[in-house]
C-alpha positions in Angstrom: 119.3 65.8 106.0 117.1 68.0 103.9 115.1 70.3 105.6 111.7 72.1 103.7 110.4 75.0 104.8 106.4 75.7 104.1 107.2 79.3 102.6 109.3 77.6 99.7 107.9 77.4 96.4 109.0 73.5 97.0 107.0 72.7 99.6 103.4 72.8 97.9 103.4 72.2 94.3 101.3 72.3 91.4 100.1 70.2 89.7 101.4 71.7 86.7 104.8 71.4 88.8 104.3 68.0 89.3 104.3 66.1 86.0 107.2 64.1 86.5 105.5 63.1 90.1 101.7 62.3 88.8 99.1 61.9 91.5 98.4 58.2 91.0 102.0 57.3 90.4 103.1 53.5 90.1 104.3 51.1 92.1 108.0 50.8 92.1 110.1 48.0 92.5 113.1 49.9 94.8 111.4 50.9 97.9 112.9 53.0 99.9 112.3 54.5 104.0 112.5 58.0 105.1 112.2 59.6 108.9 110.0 63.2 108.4 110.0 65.4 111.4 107.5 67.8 111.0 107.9 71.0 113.0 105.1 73.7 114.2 101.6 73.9 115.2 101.2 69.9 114.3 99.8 68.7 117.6 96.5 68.9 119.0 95.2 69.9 115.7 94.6 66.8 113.4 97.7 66.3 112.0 98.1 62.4 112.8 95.0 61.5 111.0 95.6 63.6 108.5 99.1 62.1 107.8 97.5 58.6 108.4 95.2 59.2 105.8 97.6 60.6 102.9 100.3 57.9 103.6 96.9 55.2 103.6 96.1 57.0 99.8 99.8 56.8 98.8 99.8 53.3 99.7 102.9 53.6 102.2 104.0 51.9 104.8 105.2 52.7 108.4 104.0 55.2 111.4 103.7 58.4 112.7 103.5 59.7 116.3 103.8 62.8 118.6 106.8 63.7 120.3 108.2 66.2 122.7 109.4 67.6 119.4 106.7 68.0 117.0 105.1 65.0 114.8 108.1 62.2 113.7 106.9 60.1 110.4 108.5 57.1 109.2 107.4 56.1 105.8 108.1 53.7 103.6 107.4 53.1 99.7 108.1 54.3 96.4 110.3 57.5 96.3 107.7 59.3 93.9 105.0 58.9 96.6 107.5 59.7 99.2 107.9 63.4 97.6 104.0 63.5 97.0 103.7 62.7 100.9 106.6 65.5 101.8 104.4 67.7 99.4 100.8 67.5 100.8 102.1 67.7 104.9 102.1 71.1 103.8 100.0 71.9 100.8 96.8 70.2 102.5 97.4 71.2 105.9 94.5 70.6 108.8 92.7 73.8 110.1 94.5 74.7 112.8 97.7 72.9 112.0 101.3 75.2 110.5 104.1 73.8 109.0 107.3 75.4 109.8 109.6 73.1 108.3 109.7 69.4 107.3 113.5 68.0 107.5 114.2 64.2 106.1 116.7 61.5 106.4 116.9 58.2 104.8 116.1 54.8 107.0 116.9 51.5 106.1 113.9 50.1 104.8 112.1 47.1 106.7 111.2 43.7 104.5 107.9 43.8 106.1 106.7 47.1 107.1 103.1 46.4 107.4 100.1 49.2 107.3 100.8 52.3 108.0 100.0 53.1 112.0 99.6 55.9 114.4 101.5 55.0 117.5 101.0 56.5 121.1 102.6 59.1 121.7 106.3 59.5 123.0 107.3 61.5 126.1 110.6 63.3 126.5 112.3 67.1 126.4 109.2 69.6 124.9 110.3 71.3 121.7 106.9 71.8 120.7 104.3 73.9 121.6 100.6 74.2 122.4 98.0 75.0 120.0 95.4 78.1 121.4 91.8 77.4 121.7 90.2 77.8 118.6 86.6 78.5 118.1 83.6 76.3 117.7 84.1 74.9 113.7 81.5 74.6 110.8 80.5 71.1 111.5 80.7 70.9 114.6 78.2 73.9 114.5 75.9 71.8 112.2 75.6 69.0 114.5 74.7 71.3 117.4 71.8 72.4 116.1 70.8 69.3 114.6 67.8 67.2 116.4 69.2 64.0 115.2 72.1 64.1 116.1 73.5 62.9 119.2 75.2 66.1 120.3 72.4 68.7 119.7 72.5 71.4 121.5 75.3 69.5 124.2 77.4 73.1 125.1 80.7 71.3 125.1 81.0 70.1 121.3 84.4 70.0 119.6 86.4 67.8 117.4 90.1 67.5 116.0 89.2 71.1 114.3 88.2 73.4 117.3 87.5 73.6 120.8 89.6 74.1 124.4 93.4 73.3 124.3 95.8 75.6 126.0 93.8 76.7 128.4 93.2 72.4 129.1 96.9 71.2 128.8 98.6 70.9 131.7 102.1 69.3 130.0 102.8 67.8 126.8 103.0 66.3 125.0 99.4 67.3 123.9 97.2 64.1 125.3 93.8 63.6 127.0 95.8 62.4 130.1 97.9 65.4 129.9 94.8 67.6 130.1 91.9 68.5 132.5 89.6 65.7 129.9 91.7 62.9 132.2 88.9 63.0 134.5 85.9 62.1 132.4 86.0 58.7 130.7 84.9 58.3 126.7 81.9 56.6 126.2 81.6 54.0 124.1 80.2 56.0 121.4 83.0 58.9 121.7 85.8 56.3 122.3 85.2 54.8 118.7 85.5 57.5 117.6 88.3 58.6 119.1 90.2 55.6 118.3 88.9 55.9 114.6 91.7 57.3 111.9 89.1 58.2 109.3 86.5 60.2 112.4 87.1 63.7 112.2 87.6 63.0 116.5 90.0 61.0 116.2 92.6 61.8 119.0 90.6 64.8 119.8 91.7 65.1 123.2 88.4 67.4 125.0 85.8 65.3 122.9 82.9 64.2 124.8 79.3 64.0 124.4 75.7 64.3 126.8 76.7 60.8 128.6 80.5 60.9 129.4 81.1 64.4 129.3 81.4 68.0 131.0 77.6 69.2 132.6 76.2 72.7 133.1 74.9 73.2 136.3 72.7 76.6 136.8 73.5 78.3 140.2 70.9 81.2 141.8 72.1 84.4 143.6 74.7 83.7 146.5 75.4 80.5 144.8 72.4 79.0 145.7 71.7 75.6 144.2 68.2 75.8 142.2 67.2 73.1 140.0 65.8 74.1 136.2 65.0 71.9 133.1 67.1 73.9 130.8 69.9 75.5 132.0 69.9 77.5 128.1 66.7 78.2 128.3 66.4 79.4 131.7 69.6 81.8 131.8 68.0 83.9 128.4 65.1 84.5 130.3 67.0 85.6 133.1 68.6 87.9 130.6 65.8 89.6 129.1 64.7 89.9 132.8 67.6 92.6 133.2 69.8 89.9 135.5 73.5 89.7 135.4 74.9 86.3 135.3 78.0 85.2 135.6 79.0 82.5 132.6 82.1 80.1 132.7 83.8 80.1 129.3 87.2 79.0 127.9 89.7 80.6 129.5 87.9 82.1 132.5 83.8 83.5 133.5 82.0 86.4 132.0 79.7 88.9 133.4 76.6 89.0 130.9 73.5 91.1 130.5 71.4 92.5 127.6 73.6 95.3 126.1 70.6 97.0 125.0 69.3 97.2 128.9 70.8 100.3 130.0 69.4 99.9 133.6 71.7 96.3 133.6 74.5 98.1 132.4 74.4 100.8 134.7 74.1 97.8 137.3 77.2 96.3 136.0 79.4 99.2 136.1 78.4 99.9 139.5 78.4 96.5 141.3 82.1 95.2 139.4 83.4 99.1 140.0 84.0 100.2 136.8 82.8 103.4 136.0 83.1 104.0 132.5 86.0 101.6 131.0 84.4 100.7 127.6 82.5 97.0 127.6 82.7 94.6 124.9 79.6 93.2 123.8 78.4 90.1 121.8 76.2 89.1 119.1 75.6 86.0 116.7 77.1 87.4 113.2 78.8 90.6 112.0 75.1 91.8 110.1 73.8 92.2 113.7 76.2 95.0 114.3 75.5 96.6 111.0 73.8 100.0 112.6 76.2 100.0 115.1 80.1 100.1 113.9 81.9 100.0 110.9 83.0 96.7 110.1 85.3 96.5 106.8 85.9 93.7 105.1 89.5 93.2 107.4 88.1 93.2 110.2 85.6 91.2 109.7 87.8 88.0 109.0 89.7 89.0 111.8 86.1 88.9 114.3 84.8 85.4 112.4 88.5 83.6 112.4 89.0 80.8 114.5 90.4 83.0 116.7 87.6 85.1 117.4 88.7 88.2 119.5 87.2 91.4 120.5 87.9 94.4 117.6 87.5 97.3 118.2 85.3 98.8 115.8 84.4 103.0 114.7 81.3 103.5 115.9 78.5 104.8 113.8 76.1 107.4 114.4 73.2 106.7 117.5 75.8 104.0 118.8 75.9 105.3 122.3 72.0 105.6 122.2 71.5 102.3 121.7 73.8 100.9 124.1 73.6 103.4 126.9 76.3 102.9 129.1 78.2 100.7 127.0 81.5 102.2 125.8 80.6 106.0 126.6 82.4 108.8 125.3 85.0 106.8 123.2 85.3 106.8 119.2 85.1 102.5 118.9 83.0 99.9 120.2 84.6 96.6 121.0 82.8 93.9 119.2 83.2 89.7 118.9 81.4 87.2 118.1 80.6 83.6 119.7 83.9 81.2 119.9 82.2 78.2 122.3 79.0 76.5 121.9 77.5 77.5 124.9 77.7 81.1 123.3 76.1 80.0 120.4 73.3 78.1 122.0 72.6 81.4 124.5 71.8 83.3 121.0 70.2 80.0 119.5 67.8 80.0 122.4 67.0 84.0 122.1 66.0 83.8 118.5 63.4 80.8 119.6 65.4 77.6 118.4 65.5 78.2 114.6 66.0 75.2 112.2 68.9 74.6 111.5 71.9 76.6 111.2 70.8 79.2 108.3 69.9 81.6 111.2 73.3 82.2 112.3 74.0 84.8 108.8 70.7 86.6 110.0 70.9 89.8 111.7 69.2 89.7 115.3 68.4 91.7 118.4 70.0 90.2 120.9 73.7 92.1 122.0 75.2 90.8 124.8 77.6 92.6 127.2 81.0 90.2 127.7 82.9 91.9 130.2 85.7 89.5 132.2 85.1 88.8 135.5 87.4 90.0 137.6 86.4 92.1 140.4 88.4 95.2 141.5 91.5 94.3 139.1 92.1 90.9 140.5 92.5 87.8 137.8 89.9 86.5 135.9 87.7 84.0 137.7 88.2 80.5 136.7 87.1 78.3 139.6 83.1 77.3 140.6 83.6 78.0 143.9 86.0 80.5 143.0 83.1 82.4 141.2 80.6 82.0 143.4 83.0 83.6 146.5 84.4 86.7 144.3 81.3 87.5 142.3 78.2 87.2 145.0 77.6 90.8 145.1 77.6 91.1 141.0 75.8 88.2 139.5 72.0 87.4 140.0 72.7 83.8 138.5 75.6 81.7 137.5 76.2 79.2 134.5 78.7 77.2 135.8 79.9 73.5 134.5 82.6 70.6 135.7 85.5 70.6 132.9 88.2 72.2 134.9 90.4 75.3 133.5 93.9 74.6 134.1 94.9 78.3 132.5 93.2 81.7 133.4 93.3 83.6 129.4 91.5 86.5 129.0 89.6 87.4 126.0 92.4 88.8 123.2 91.3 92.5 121.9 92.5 94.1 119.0 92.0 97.0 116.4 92.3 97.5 112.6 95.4 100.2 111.7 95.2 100.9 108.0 94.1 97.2 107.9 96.4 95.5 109.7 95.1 94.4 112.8 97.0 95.9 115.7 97.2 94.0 119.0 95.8 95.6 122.5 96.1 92.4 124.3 97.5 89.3 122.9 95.9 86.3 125.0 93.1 83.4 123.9 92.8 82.3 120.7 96.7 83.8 120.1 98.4 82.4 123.3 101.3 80.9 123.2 102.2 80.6 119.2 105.7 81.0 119.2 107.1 84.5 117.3 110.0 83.6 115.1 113.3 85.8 116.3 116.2 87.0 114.1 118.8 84.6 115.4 118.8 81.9 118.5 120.4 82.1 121.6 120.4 81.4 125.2 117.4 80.5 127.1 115.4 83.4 128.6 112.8 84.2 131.3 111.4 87.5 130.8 109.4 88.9 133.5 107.9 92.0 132.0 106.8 95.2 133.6 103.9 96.3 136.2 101.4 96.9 134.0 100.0 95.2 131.4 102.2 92.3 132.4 103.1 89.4 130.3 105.9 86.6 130.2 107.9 85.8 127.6 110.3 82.3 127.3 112.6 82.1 124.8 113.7 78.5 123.3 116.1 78.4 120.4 115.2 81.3 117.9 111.4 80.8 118.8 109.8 83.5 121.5 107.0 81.9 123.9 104.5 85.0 125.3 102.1 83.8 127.9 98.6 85.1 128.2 97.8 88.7 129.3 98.5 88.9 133.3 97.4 92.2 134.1 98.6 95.1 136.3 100.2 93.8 139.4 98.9 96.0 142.0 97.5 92.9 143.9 98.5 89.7 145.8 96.4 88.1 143.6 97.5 89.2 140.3 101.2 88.7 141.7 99.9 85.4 142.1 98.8 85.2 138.9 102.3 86.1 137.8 104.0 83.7 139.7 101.5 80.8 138.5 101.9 81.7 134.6 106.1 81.9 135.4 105.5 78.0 136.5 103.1 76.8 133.7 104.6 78.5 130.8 107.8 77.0 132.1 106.3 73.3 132.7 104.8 73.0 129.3 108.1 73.8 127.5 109.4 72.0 129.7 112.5 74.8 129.4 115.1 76.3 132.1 116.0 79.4 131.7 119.9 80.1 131.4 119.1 84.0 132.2 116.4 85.9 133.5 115.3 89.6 132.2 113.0 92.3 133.7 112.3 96.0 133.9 115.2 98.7 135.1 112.7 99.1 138.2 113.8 97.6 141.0 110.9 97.9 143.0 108.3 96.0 140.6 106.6 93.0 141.8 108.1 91.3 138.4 111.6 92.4 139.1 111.6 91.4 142.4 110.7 88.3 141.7 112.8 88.3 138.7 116.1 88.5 141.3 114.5 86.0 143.4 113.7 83.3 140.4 117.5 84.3 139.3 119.3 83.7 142.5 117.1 80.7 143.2 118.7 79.3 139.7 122.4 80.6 140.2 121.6 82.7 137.0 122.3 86.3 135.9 119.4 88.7 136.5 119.2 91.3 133.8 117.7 94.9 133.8 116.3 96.1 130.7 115.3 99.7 130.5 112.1 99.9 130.1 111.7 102.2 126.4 114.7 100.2 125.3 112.8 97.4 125.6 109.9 98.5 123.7 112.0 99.5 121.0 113.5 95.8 121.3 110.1 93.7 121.2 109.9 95.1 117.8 113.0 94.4 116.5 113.1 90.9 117.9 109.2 90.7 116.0 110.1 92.4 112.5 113.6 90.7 112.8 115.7 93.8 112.6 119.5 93.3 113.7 121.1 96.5 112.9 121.1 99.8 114.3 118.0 101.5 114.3 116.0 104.9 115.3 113.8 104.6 117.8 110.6 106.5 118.8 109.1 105.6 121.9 105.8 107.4 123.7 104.1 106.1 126.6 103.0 107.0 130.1 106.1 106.1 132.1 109.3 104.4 132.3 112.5 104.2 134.7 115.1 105.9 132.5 118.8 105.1 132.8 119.4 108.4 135.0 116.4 106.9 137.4 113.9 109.8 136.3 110.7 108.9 134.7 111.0 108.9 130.7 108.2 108.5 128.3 108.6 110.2 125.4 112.4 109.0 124.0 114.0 109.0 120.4 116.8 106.6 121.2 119.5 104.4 119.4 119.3 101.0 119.3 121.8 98.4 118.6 120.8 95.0 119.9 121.4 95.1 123.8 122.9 98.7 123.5 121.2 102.1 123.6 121.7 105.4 123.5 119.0 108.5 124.2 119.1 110.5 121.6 116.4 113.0 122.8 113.2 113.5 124.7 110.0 115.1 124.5 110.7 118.5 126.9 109.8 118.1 130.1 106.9 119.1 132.6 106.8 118.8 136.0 104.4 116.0 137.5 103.0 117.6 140.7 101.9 115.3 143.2 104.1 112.9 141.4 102.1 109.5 139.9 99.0 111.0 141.4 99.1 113.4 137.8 98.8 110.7 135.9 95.1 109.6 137.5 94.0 113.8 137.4 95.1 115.3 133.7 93.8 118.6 136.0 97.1 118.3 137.2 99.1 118.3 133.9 96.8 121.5 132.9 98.0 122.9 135.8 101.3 122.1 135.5 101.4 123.8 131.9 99.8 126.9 132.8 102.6 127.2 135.3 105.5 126.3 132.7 103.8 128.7 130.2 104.1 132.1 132.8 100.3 131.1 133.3 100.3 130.0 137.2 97.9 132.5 137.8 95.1 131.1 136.0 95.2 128.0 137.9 93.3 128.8 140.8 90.8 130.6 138.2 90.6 127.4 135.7 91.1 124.7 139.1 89.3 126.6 142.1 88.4 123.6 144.0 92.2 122.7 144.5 94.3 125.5 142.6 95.7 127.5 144.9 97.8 125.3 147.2 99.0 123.1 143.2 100.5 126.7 142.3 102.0 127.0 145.5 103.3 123.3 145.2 104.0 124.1 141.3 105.8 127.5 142.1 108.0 125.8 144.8 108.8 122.8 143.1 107.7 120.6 145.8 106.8 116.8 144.9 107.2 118.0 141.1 109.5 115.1 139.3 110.1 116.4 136.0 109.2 114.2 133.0 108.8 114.5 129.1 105.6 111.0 128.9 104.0 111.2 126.4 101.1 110.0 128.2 101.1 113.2 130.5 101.4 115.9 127.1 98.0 113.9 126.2 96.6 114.5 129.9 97.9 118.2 130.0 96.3 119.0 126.8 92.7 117.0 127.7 92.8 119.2 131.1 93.0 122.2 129.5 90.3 121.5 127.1 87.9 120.4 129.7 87.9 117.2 128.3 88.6 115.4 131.7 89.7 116.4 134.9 90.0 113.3 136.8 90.3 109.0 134.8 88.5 106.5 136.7 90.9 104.2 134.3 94.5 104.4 132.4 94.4 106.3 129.2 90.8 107.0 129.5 91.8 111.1 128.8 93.5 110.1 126.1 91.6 108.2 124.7 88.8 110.9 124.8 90.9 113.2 123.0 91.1 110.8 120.3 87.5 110.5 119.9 86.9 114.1 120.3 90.0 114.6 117.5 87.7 111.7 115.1 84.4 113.5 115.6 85.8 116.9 114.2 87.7 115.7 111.4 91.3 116.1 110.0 93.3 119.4 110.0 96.7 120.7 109.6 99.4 120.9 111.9 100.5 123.8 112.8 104.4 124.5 112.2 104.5 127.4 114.9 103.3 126.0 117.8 106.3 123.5 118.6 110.4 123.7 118.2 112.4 120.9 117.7 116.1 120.9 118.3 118.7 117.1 118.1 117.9 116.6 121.6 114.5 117.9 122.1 110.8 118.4 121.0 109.2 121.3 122.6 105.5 121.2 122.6 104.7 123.6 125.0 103.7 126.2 122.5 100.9 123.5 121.6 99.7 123.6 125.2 99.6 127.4 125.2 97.3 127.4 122.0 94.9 125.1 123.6 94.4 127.2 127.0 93.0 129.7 124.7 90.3 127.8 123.0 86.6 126.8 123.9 86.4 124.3 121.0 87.0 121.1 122.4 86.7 119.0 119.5 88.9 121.6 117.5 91.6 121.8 119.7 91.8 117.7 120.2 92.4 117.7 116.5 94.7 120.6 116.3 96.8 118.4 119.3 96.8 115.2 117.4 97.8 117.0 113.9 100.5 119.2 115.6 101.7 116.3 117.5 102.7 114.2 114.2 104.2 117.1 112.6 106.3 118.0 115.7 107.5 114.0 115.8 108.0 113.5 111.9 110.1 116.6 111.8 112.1 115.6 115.0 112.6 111.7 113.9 113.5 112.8 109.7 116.0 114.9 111.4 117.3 112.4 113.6 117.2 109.5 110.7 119.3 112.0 108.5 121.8 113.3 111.0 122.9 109.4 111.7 122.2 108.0 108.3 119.3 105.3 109.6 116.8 104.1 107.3 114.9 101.9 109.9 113.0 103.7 112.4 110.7 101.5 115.3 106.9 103.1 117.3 106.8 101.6 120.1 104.8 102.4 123.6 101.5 102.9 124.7 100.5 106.0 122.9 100.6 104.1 119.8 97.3 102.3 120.2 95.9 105.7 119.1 95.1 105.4 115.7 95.3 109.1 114.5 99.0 109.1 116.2 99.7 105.6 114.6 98.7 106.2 110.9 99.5 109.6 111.0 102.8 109.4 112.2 103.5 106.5 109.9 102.3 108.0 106.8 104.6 111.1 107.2 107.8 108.7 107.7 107.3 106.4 105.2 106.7 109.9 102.5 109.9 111.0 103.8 111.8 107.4 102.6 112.0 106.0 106.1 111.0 102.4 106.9 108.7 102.5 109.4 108.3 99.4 111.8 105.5 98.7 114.4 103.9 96.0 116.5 101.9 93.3 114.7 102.3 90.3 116.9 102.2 92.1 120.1 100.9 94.8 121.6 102.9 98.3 121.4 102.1 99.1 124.7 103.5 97.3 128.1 102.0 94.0 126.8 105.1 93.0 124.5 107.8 94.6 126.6 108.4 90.7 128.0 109.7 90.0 124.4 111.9 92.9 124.6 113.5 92.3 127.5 114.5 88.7 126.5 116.0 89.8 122.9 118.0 92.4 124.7 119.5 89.5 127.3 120.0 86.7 124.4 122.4 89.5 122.9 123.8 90.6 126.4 
């Protein structure tokens, strides 16, 4: 069997490569059969046609079909044409499709092999997987805004190149009977098409049109039935009205007004409870954004790729002004574009119905706030009636329509690092491509941690990672949990052989984790948390030797049961070793520091001789902290990372209290981008082997008025402090490869900083691309460390 992989040189020739193998090459008198099975993204994505129609030009003979495997091919005709077929699977690849590796065996050939076919697909044990939605394409774009054609301006367009698919599929392999499509029956129009090889809808699965397809339906407050003529038409006007509606999507509803309505965004924030956490906001192209943020050139493939996620962007000057209430106080703005039609016809409708699709490069007025709709931290909404229950007292309106969604998947959000795109959460349009690991193994269910919680399931050397669950501090996002174990599972049709989770016993995730395990008669594995953010890198950049790693985030149950955060550790595939920690400050009140950076000021003052100035700095609550500071009572010790970041925005004033995670933090980093680079300043930290002090830092700060100043002089002190403390480290043990990993670096000063002074000092520097650094890829950690347990 030979087995060609799409990164060889082989596998997509040139012409010029090809001379002994011409285009148009004759008809031989040996025939001869092979079997291709084509792995990858292959199904769901054009790929049958696409075969059907190169074999049909290479005159060949025989099938192809879908499996639980991937695509199988058996072809039949000259060997010449058999190599130019093996050759363009992967050189003229579909869209959406990816080829990770074409292996071929001889057949016996058949004295009458007929046509070549597409047969129905063929059921059995899943080794494929599912392709992510992918946003609305080109020509489907140009038919929607066409007046002659039969699907102008219908909201649920899509063909073989774009539309719904994971968050549709219910098993696989990837069929319309398989999906949440099985309820409405094709046309007759849409089922010749469908059934047509040469259509570019051929097998695709959520096609539909006006007559056999999904409806929108327009809903009043409370849910209220209310009949309208354009359900388009009449939800923009309810927009520029100032009304908040509530729009079913892909993977889930929105909550949408006019961005550029600050009354309807002050609205928002105050009916959905969210005070000040950053909103991401719409608009037709990238030009429309131009006075707003900085787009470069990287980002903005990223925000127009078939993927289409939020990115966050810098913003530019008068920003905030224009967008009151938007994303206050915080360097970037989190932009996206449209990925469904019913986006696009919401913006085709505000700009009055332009002809015909030339409009969509030309910068317009209209910004639209996209926030998910999930009230007080429960899962997105995906149901009708769901919607209209959990969102009465936000929405004025609701878009709703009757193609079910079998998968809640939040929108994915990401940011540019040096131009690299850098993940914040990994969920539609990315969910559930497979990451490649170094080496295979056994079977893993990895449950992840309490925030930020995602599942991982391995198969082979491939690494499954479900959408973005969210913080399980609710039934319902415990539900969630539970629901994504179950689905994830179903449409990989895998069972796990061992199932991984957090060191915490007393997560919702590990507890269920022990359940799921003894359920199974399977071994239950605890992974320290920091070890397995180290790991989720590894297991991404396959690294397999021993490594330096550098992890900084806001908590984590160390392996002596205190809370860690800020850890240089050794890592050897499922063994670690702490090598040293950030020193230590007390957390008084315990977790309740982390909501009040107050605290954390407070709590330096004390560790710097200062606990006299805290009633002075903190009179509303001072005295009785000292006292509780002073005594050490309900004052855990730990060296987070997350809480240095609180204790120095507390003592700048930047922010007292967070009415979300990281929201002091991520202040500081804005305040540290407005005033502008400086140098680090040797004296104010002392690193030993085991230990970075940076309390020196804190003291500086206490003494300055100049917030900006001091959030710079924090970040630039910081990364000298770390480089210092990791070089050292790398040196002592002879390491070359050295992992960032944790929360802390989505901050992009940190992150390029830090990186920049490694990789001058001759280290290699490795970091999250396919998953988030922060709690978001610690699922894949956890399942490298039990495959090599």
């Amino acid at each position: 069997m030979r087995s060609w992989r799409r990164n060889s040189p082989r596998c997509a020739p040139t012409r010029a490569q090809r001379t002994d193998v011409p285009d148009a090459a004759p008809v031989q008198s040996t025939l001869v059969r092979e079997r291709l099975r084509v792995r990858g993204r292959v199904q769901g994505v054009g790929f049958r046609p696409f075969v059907y129609r190169v074999a049909r030009e290479l005159e060949l003979a025989g099938w192809v079909r879908n499996d639980a495997e991937g695509v199988l091919i058996e072809a039949q005709g000259a060997p010449a044409r058999l190599e130019l077929l093996a050759g363009r699977l992967v050189s003229e690849l579909p869209p959406l499709a990816w080829v990770e590796r074409i292996e071929r065996s001889p057949r016996e050939p058949e004295p009458e092999p007929g046509e070549f076919r597409i047969l129905a697909s063929a059921a059995g044990t899943a080794r494929t997987g599912v392709t992510p939605d992918a946003a609305t394409c080109p020509d489907c774009l140009a038919e929607l805004f066409n007046p002659a054609d039969r699907r102008y301006r219908y909201p649920f367009i899509n063909c073989t190149h774009c539309g719904p698919r994971y968050t549709i599929t219910r098993r696989i392999p990837y069929d319309r009977p398989n999906t949440v499509m099985a309820g409405f029956e094709l046309c007759s129009a849409c089922a010749a098409e469908y059934a047509d090889p040469a259509d570019r809808r051929f097998h695709a699965q959520p096609t539909a049109c006006p007559d056999c397809g999904p409806r929108l339906e327009w809903r009043a407050a409370q849910g209220v039935g209310e009949p309208v003529a354009d359900v388009i038409a009449h939800a923009v006007e309810r927009l520029r009205q100032g009304d908040i509606l509530a729009v079913k999507g892909l993977g889930g509803f929105h909550l949408v007004c006019d961005a550029r309505n600050g009354e309807a965004v002050a609205r928002l924030r105050e009916r959905k409870q969210r005070e000040e956490k950053p909103f991401a906001v719409m608009a037709a192209n990238t030009a429309s954004f131009a006075q707003l943020v900085a787009i470069g050139s990287e980002a903005e493939a990223l925000l127009s790729g078939i993927e289409r996620p939020i990115v966050l962007c810098p913003k530019r000057p008068g920003c905030d002004a224009a967008l009151a209430g938007v994303a206050p106080g915080v360097a970037a703005l989190g932009v996206m574009l449209p990925y469904t039609p019913l986006h696009w016809l919401l913006f085709h409708e505000a700009a009055g119905r332009p002809d015909p699709t030339g409009w969509m490069d030309t910068p317009g007025e209209t910004l639209l706030v996209m926030t998910s709709a999930n009230p007080g931290g429960e899962p997105l909404v995906i149901d009708n009636d769901e919607a209209i229950a959990r969102l009465a007292a936000i929405a004025d309106g609701f878009v709703l329509h009757d193609r079910p969604i079998e998968v809640r998947c939040d929108d994915s959000v990401l940011r540019m690092d040096s131009g690299a795109p850098t993940f914040v959460r990994r969920a539609r349009g990315f969910t559930p491509r497979a990451i490649k690991l170094p080496a295979g193994g056994s079977a893993v269910l990895a449950l992840g941690g309490a925030l930020k919680n995602t599942v991982c399931l391995t198969r082979g050397d491939e690494a499954f990672i479900a959408q973005h669950v969210g913080d399980l501090d609710n039934p319902a996002a415990c539900g969630f949990l539970e629901d994504t174990v179950a689905h994830l599972s179903s449409i990989l049709e895998v069972v796990p052989e061992r199932i991984a989770c957090d060191l915490h016993p007393d997560f919702f995730s590990s507890r269920l984790a022990a359940r799921l395990a003894a359920e199974a008669g399977i071994d239950c594995i605890p992974v320290q948390h920091h070890h397995a953010h180290i790991a989720a890198v590894a297991a991404e950049r396959g690294l397999t030797g021993p490594l330096l790693g550098l992890a900084l985030d806001g908590v984590g149950l160390g392996s002596d049961r205190t809370p860690w955060g800020g850890e240089l550790l050794l890592v050897e595939g499922a063994r670690f070793s702490r090598a040293g920690h950030l020193r230590t400050l007390p957390l008084p009140g315990g977790d309740r520091a982390a909501r009040e950076p107050w605290r954390m000021a407070a709590a330096a003052l004390h560790r710097l001789g200062l606990g006299d100035a805290i009633e002075r700095r903190f009179p509303h609550v001072g005295a009785p902290l000292a006292e509780m500071l002073s005594r050490g009572i309900n004052c855990p010790e730990t060296g987070s990372a997350g809480r240095w970041f609180d204790a120095a925005a507390g003592l700048l004033g930047v922010r007292e209290t967070c009415s979300f995670e990281g929201q002091a933090a991520m202040l500081l980093e804005g305040l540290a981008e407005q005033y502008g680079p400086v140098d680090g300043d040797r004296t104010l930290y002392a690193v030993s082997e085991a230990e970075l002090d940076l309390l020196p830092l804190l003291g500086r700060l206490a003494e300055t008025d100049d917030a900006p100043f001091g959030a710079a002089l924090f970040h630039a002190t910081l990364i000298e402090g770390l480089a210092e403390w990791v070089r050292a480290a790398a040196e002592v043990r002879g390491l070359n490869n050295v992992v960032l990993a944790g929360g802390c670096f989505l901050n992009s000063i940190l992150s390029r900083g830090l990186r920049e002074r490694l990789e001058r000092a001759g280290l290699h520097v490795h970091q999250a691309h396919e998953l988030p650094p922060n709690d978001g890829g610690i699922s894949l950690g956890q399942a490298w460390v039990a495959m090599q347990a």
